[in-house]
C-alpha positions, 0 to 999 in steps of 0.5 A: 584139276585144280591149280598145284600146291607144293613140289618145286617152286615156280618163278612168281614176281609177286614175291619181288620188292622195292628194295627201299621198302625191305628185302634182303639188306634188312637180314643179311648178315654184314659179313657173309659169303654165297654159295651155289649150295648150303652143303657146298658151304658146310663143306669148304667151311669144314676144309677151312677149318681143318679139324682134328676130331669129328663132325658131331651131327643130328639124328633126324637130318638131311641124310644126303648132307650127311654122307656128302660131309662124311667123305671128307671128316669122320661123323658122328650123331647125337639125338636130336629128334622133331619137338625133343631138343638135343639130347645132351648126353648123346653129345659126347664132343672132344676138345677139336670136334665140330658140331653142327647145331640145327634150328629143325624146321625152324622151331627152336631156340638158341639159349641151350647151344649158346650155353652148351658153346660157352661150356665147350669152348675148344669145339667148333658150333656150327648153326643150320638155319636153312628151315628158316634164316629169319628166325630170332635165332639165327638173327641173335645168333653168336656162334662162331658159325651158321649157314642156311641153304637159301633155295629150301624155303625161298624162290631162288633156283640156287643159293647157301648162305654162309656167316660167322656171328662171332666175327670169324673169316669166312672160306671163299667159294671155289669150283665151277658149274652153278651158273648151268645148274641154276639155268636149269632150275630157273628155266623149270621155275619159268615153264612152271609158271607158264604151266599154271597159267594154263598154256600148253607145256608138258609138267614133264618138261619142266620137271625134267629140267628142274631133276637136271638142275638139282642133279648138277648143283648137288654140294657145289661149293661154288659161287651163288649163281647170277641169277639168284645174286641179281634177285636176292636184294629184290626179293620180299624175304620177309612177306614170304616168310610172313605169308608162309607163318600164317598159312602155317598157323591156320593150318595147324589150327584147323587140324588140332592134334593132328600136327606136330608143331609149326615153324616159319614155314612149315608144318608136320603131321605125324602117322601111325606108321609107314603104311598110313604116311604113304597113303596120305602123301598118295592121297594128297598127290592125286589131289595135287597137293606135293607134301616132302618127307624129310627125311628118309633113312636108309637102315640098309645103307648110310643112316644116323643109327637111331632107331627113334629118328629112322622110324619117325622120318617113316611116319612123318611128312611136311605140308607145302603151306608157303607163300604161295598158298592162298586161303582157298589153297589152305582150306583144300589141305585141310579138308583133303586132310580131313577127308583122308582121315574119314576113309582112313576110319572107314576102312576103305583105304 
Protein backbone atom coordinates (compact mmCIF):
# COMPACT_ATOMS: atom_id res chain seq x y z
CA UNK A 1 0.00 0.00 0.00
CA UNK A 2 1.61 3.13 -0.46
CA UNK A 3 2.28 5.87 1.73
CA UNK A 4 -1.24 8.02 3.07
CA UNK A 5 -2.28 11.23 1.58
CA UNK A 6 -4.55 13.54 3.24
CA UNK A 7 -6.78 12.86 6.68
CA UNK A 8 -5.50 14.33 9.65
CA UNK A 9 -1.97 15.92 9.64
CA UNK A 10 1.09 14.16 11.37
CA UNK A 11 3.81 15.78 13.28
CA UNK A 12 6.87 16.49 10.55
CA UNK A 13 9.80 18.73 11.71
CA UNK A 14 10.32 19.51 8.02
CA UNK A 15 7.58 22.00 8.58
CA UNK A 16 9.87 24.13 11.52
CA UNK A 17 12.06 27.15 10.68
CA UNK A 18 14.75 29.14 11.82
CA UNK A 19 12.79 31.75 13.04
CA UNK A 20 15.63 34.70 11.73
CA UNK A 21 14.77 33.34 8.43
CA UNK A 22 10.77 33.89 8.96
CA UNK A 23 8.08 32.23 10.20
CA UNK A 24 5.00 33.58 12.26
CA UNK A 25 6.73 37.09 13.33
CA UNK A 26 6.69 37.92 9.57
CA UNK A 27 2.39 37.58 9.58
CA UNK A 28 1.10 37.71 12.67
CA UNK A 29 -1.15 40.46 13.44
CA UNK A 30 0.82 43.03 16.49
CA UNK A 31 -2.56 42.85 18.35
CA UNK A 32 -4.15 39.41 18.23
CA UNK A 33 -5.47 37.06 20.79
CA UNK A 34 -5.13 32.67 20.87
CA UNK A 35 -7.38 30.47 21.26
CA UNK A 36 -7.94 26.77 21.67
CA UNK A 37 -10.48 26.74 18.64
CA UNK A 38 -11.53 29.38 15.61
CA UNK A 39 -15.20 28.79 16.99
CA UNK A 40 -14.25 29.48 20.55
CA UNK A 41 -13.03 32.70 19.15
CA UNK A 42 -15.98 33.73 17.30
CA UNK A 43 -17.84 32.73 20.12
CA UNK A 44 -16.16 35.03 23.17
CA UNK A 45 -15.85 37.61 20.59
CA UNK A 46 -19.79 37.44 19.93
CA UNK A 47 -20.22 37.69 24.15
CA UNK A 48 -17.93 40.74 24.01
CA UNK A 49 -19.55 42.38 21.65
CA UNK A 50 -22.84 41.78 22.89
CA UNK A 51 -25.09 42.49 19.92
CA UNK A 52 -28.74 43.68 19.74
CA UNK A 53 -29.61 42.37 16.17
CA UNK A 54 -28.37 38.82 14.46
CA UNK A 55 -25.35 37.22 13.27
CA UNK A 56 -25.76 37.60 9.25
CA UNK A 57 -23.87 33.98 7.93
CA UNK A 58 -22.79 32.39 4.66
CA UNK A 59 -24.72 29.66 2.86
CA UNK A 60 -22.33 27.35 1.99
CA UNK A 61 -20.39 27.26 5.76
CA UNK A 62 -18.98 25.24 8.18
CA UNK A 63 -22.57 23.80 9.25
CA UNK A 64 -21.38 22.71 13.12
CA UNK A 65 -19.86 26.56 13.70
CA UNK A 66 -23.01 27.67 12.61
CA UNK A 67 -25.42 25.65 15.14
CA UNK A 68 -22.57 26.34 18.00
CA UNK A 69 -22.81 30.31 17.56
CA UNK A 70 -26.69 30.06 17.26
CA UNK A 71 -27.00 29.08 21.09
CA UNK A 72 -26.07 32.29 21.94
CA UNK A 73 -27.20 35.07 19.12
CA UNK A 74 -30.01 34.57 16.55
CA UNK A 75 -28.60 33.51 12.79
CA UNK A 76 -29.48 34.22 9.66
CA UNK A 77 -27.98 33.44 6.01
CA UNK A 78 -27.13 35.00 2.88
CA UNK A 79 -26.08 33.31 -0.16
CA UNK A 80 -22.91 32.94 -0.55
CA UNK A 81 -21.98 29.90 -2.86
CA UNK A 82 -18.02 28.50 -4.02
CA UNK A 83 -16.76 30.91 -7.21
CA UNK A 84 -20.13 33.28 -6.80
CA UNK A 85 -19.12 35.91 -4.31
CA UNK A 86 -21.97 37.03 -1.84
CA UNK A 87 -25.19 37.60 -3.19
CA UNK A 88 -25.61 41.22 -1.81
CA UNK A 89 -29.40 41.30 -2.08
CA UNK A 90 -29.44 38.28 0.38
CA UNK A 91 -27.59 40.39 2.84
CA UNK A 92 -30.55 42.48 4.34
CA UNK A 93 -28.45 43.47 7.78
CA UNK A 94 -30.00 46.00 10.11
CA UNK A 95 -28.18 48.56 11.89
CA UNK A 96 -26.84 46.15 15.45
CA UNK A 97 -26.38 42.98 13.24
CA UNK A 98 -23.38 41.37 12.80
CA UNK A 99 -22.12 39.71 9.73
CA UNK A 100 -19.57 37.28 9.33
CA UNK A 101 -17.70 37.73 6.12
CA UNK A 102 -15.64 34.31 4.58
CA UNK A 103 -12.68 34.36 2.51
CA UNK A 104 -14.18 30.63 1.01
CA UNK A 105 -11.27 28.34 0.43
CA UNK A 106 -9.41 31.12 0.21
CA UNK A 107 -10.09 32.40 -3.15
CA UNK A 108 -11.68 35.82 -2.64
CA UNK A 109 -10.89 39.36 -2.09
CA UNK A 110 -11.50 42.06 0.23
CA UNK A 111 -12.51 45.10 -2.22
CA UNK A 112 -16.37 44.22 -2.28
CA UNK A 113 -16.79 44.00 1.89
CA UNK A 114 -14.62 46.89 2.52
CA UNK A 115 -17.02 48.55 0.24
CA UNK A 116 -20.37 46.86 1.65
CA UNK A 117 -18.47 47.81 5.38
CA UNK A 118 -18.19 51.63 4.71
CA UNK A 119 -21.74 51.42 3.57
CA UNK A 120 -22.98 49.94 6.44
CA UNK A 121 -21.13 51.55 9.29
CA UNK A 122 -23.50 50.36 12.31
CA UNK A 123 -22.86 46.75 11.47
CA UNK A 124 -20.34 44.74 12.86
CA UNK A 125 -18.01 42.83 9.63
CA UNK A 126 -16.24 39.98 11.03
CA UNK A 127 -13.73 38.18 8.68
CA UNK A 128 -12.83 34.30 8.49
CA UNK A 129 -9.64 33.36 6.96
CA UNK A 130 -9.28 30.24 8.64
CA UNK A 131 -8.94 28.80 4.51
CA UNK A 132 -5.85 30.82 4.34
CA UNK A 133 -4.71 33.40 7.03
CA UNK A 134 -1.75 34.49 4.60
CA UNK A 135 -3.81 35.63 1.95
CA UNK A 136 -3.58 39.54 0.78
CA UNK A 137 -6.74 39.92 2.15
CA UNK A 138 -6.45 38.81 5.39
CA UNK A 139 -3.04 40.61 5.62
CA UNK A 140 -4.66 44.18 4.02
CA UNK A 141 -7.69 43.63 5.87
CA UNK A 142 -9.57 46.51 7.68
CA UNK A 143 -12.30 45.15 9.15
CA UNK A 144 -13.08 45.78 12.64
CA UNK A 145 -12.51 41.92 12.89
CA UNK A 146 -11.04 38.57 11.75
CA UNK A 147 -10.33 35.19 12.73
CA UNK A 148 -8.82 31.99 11.37
CA UNK A 149 -8.77 28.74 12.88
CA UNK A 150 -4.97 27.92 12.62
CA UNK A 151 -5.25 23.84 12.74
CA UNK A 152 -7.42 23.66 9.59
CA UNK A 153 -4.51 24.36 7.23
CA UNK A 154 -1.40 24.00 9.46
CA UNK A 155 0.51 21.18 11.66
CA UNK A 156 -0.72 22.31 15.02
CA UNK A 157 -2.83 20.07 17.09
CA UNK A 158 -4.99 23.18 18.31
CA UNK A 159 -5.05 27.20 17.65
CA UNK A 160 -7.71 30.27 16.48
CA UNK A 161 -6.39 33.37 15.82
CA UNK A 162 -8.48 36.19 16.85
CA UNK A 163 -7.24 40.15 15.55
CA UNK A 164 -8.88 43.45 14.88
CA UNK A 165 -7.36 45.25 11.82
CA UNK A 166 -9.13 48.20 12.68
CA UNK A 167 -7.44 48.66 16.11
CA UNK A 168 -10.19 47.31 17.99
CA UNK A 169 -9.72 45.61 21.89
CA UNK A 170 -9.94 41.90 21.62
CA UNK A 171 -11.99 39.62 24.20
CA UNK A 172 -9.56 37.68 26.45
CA UNK A 173 -9.59 33.55 26.39
CA UNK A 174 -11.66 32.17 29.05
CA UNK A 175 -12.33 28.47 30.13
CA UNK A 176 -10.44 25.36 30.46
CA UNK A 177 -9.24 21.81 28.99
CA UNK A 178 -7.44 22.67 25.63
CA UNK A 179 -4.18 21.67 27.34
CA UNK A 180 -5.66 17.92 27.31
CA UNK A 181 -7.29 18.17 24.09
CA UNK A 182 -4.46 19.43 22.15
CA UNK A 183 -2.32 16.45 24.18
CA UNK A 184 -4.66 14.15 22.45
CA UNK A 185 -4.03 15.39 18.92
CA UNK A 186 -0.41 16.02 19.38
CA UNK A 187 0.19 12.25 20.65
CA UNK A 188 -2.26 11.19 17.35
CA UNK A 189 0.30 13.68 15.13
CA UNK A 190 3.37 11.81 16.85
CA UNK A 191 2.02 7.73 16.46
CA UNK A 192 1.06 8.99 12.72
CA UNK A 193 4.46 9.88 11.75
CA UNK A 194 5.92 6.94 13.40
CA UNK A 195 2.94 4.97 11.49
CA UNK A 196 4.38 6.25 8.28
CA UNK A 197 7.46 5.50 8.87
CA UNK A 198 6.54 1.75 8.73
CA UNK A 199 6.98 0.94 12.73
CA UNK A 200 4.21 -1.36 14.14
CA UNK A 201 1.37 0.89 15.53
CA UNK A 202 -2.20 0.13 14.86
CA UNK A 203 -3.96 3.42 12.36
CA UNK A 204 -6.63 2.83 14.62
CA UNK A 205 -4.64 3.84 17.75
CA UNK A 206 -3.99 6.90 16.39
CA UNK A 207 -7.13 7.79 14.95
CA UNK A 208 -8.62 7.20 18.07
CA UNK A 209 -6.68 9.64 19.93
CA UNK A 210 -7.02 12.28 17.24
CA UNK A 211 -11.49 11.75 17.37
CA UNK A 212 -10.80 11.94 21.52
CA UNK A 213 -8.80 15.27 21.02
CA UNK A 214 -10.91 16.75 18.36
CA UNK A 215 -14.23 15.55 20.41
CA UNK A 216 -12.79 17.66 23.58
CA UNK A 217 -11.55 20.76 21.83
CA UNK A 218 -14.84 21.39 19.93
CA UNK A 219 -15.70 25.64 20.58
CA UNK A 220 -13.30 25.57 23.42
CA UNK A 221 -12.70 29.24 23.94
CA UNK A 222 -9.92 28.95 25.99
CA UNK A 223 -6.14 29.66 25.55
CA UNK A 224 -4.22 28.14 22.59
CA UNK A 225 -2.53 25.21 24.06
CA UNK A 226 1.30 24.87 24.96
CA UNK A 227 2.05 23.03 22.40
CA UNK A 228 1.10 24.90 19.77
CA UNK A 229 1.92 28.51 21.44
CA UNK A 230 5.67 26.84 21.82
CA UNK A 231 5.74 25.61 17.75
CA UNK A 232 4.08 28.52 16.20
CA UNK A 233 6.96 31.27 16.02
CA UNK A 234 9.15 27.95 14.49
CA UNK A 235 6.78 27.08 12.16
CA UNK A 236 7.55 27.92 8.11
CA UNK A 237 3.97 29.62 7.80
CA UNK A 238 4.85 30.68 4.90
CA UNK A 239 6.76 27.38 2.87
CA UNK A 240 3.72 25.53 3.94
CA UNK A 241 1.62 27.69 2.35
CA UNK A 242 3.74 28.09 -0.57
CA UNK A 243 4.19 24.25 -0.97
CA UNK A 244 0.38 23.79 -0.55
CA UNK A 245 -0.09 26.60 -3.72
CA UNK A 246 2.00 24.79 -5.99
CA UNK A 247 0.72 21.43 -5.48
CA UNK A 248 -2.70 23.34 -5.78
CA UNK A 249 -1.75 24.32 -9.10
CA UNK A 250 -0.33 21.62 -10.57
CA UNK A 251 -2.89 19.76 -9.65
CA UNK A 252 -5.47 21.83 -11.14
CA UNK A 253 -3.58 22.09 -14.05
CA UNK A 254 -3.60 18.51 -15.14
CA UNK A 255 -7.30 17.98 -14.34
CA UNK A 256 -8.52 21.32 -16.53
CA UNK A 257 -12.11 21.55 -16.40
CA UNK A 258 -12.70 19.36 -13.90
CA UNK A 259 -11.78 21.68 -11.07
CA UNK A 260 -13.69 24.47 -9.53
CA UNK A 261 -11.20 26.86 -8.80
CA UNK A 262 -7.68 26.89 -6.53
CA UNK A 263 -6.67 28.63 -3.40
CA UNK A 264 -3.81 28.89 -0.95
CA UNK A 265 -4.19 25.53 -0.03
CA UNK A 266 -6.98 23.79 -1.76
CA UNK A 267 -8.67 22.40 -4.58
CA UNK A 268 -12.24 21.46 -5.26
CA UNK A 269 -13.80 19.30 -7.83
CA UNK A 270 -17.46 19.44 -8.37
CA UNK A 271 -19.59 15.88 -9.19
CA UNK A 272 -22.71 15.36 -11.36
CA UNK A 273 -24.33 14.32 -8.04
CA UNK A 274 -24.31 12.59 -4.80
CA UNK A 275 -23.91 9.22 -6.04
CA UNK A 276 -20.58 10.02 -8.32
CA UNK A 277 -19.19 12.24 -4.98
CA UNK A 278 -19.45 9.16 -2.75
CA UNK A 279 -18.09 7.17 -5.29
CA UNK A 280 -14.84 9.05 -6.00
CA UNK A 281 -14.17 9.86 -2.36
CA UNK A 282 -14.46 5.84 -1.90
CA UNK A 283 -12.43 5.50 -4.79
CA UNK A 284 -9.50 7.56 -3.55
CA UNK A 285 -10.18 6.20 0.09
CA UNK A 286 -8.88 2.66 -1.19
CA UNK A 287 -6.17 4.35 -2.92
CA UNK A 288 -5.22 6.17 0.45
CA UNK A 289 -6.13 9.28 -0.71
CA UNK A 290 -8.56 11.08 2.23
CA UNK A 291 -10.29 14.15 0.40
CA UNK A 292 -13.04 15.96 3.21
CA UNK A 293 -16.10 17.44 2.21
CA UNK A 294 -16.81 20.70 3.12
CA UNK A 295 -19.43 20.58 4.07
CA UNK A 296 -22.38 18.73 4.38
CA UNK A 297 -26.09 20.02 5.24
CA UNK A 298 -28.30 18.34 7.03
CA UNK A 299 -32.00 19.24 5.25
CA UNK A 300 -33.51 17.33 8.12
CA UNK A 301 -32.03 18.96 10.66
CA UNK A 302 -29.87 22.59 11.15
CA UNK A 303 -28.86 23.84 7.85
CA UNK A 304 -28.52 27.23 5.90
CA UNK A 305 -32.07 26.80 3.94
CA UNK A 306 -30.36 27.22 0.60
CA UNK A 307 -31.17 24.77 -1.64
CA UNK A 308 -28.11 25.62 -4.15
CA UNK A 309 -25.55 25.72 -1.26
CA UNK A 310 -27.07 22.00 0.23
CA UNK A 311 -26.96 20.44 -3.02
CA UNK A 312 -23.45 21.78 -4.03
CA UNK A 313 -21.81 20.51 -0.40
CA UNK A 314 -23.83 16.90 -1.87
CA UNK A 315 -21.54 17.34 -5.03
CA UNK A 316 -18.67 18.67 -3.85
CA UNK A 317 -15.06 17.30 -2.13
CA UNK A 318 -11.68 18.95 -1.34
CA UNK A 319 -8.39 17.23 -2.49
CA UNK A 320 -5.73 17.06 0.30
CA UNK A 321 -3.01 18.60 -1.90
CA UNK A 322 -0.93 20.53 1.12
CA UNK A 323 2.52 20.73 1.96
CA UNK A 324 2.98 17.28 2.58
CA UNK A 325 2.30 16.19 -0.95
CA UNK A 326 5.42 15.39 -2.94
CA UNK A 327 5.52 15.27 -6.88
CA UNK A 328 4.87 11.56 -6.61
CA UNK A 329 1.98 12.48 -4.23
CA UNK A 330 0.34 15.04 -6.87
CA UNK A 331 0.76 12.77 -9.73
CA UNK A 332 -0.92 9.67 -7.93
CA UNK A 333 -4.16 12.31 -7.32
CA UNK A 334 -4.17 12.99 -10.57
CA UNK A 335 -4.33 9.80 -12.06
CA UNK A 336 -6.39 8.09 -9.59
CA UNK A 337 -8.65 10.81 -10.50
CA UNK A 338 -8.21 9.97 -14.06
CA UNK A 339 -8.72 6.60 -13.57
CA UNK A 340 -11.91 6.99 -11.53
CA UNK A 341 -13.32 9.22 -14.49
CA UNK A 342 -12.44 5.98 -17.04
CA UNK A 343 -14.61 3.42 -14.99
CA UNK A 344 -16.99 6.09 -14.40
CA UNK A 345 -17.37 6.44 -18.36
CA UNK A 346 -17.09 2.83 -18.76
CA UNK A 347 -20.10 1.82 -16.40
CA UNK A 348 -18.23 -0.30 -14.49
CA UNK A 349 -18.83 1.57 -11.08
Amino acid sequence: MPPEIGSEFHWDPAALLDPERGGLPRWLPERHGLFATGCGALSSLLRSLAPAGRLHVPSYFCMGVAEFLARQIPVVWYRHLPNDGPRWETLRAADGDVVLAQNLFGREEGTAWHNWARAHPRVTVIEDHSHDPLSDWARTSTAAYAVASLRKTLPLPDGGLLWSPSGHDLPRPSGTGPQQAAGLKLAAMLLKAAWQDGRPIPKERFRALQRQGEQQLLGSAAETSAVTAALLPFLDIEGVRSASTRNAQEVATALGGRVLGTGGFRVQLVLSSQTERDGLLAYLARSGIFAPVHWHQDRNGFWSGDPEAADLADRMLTLPVDHRCGPADVQRIVETIEGFARMDLSGAI
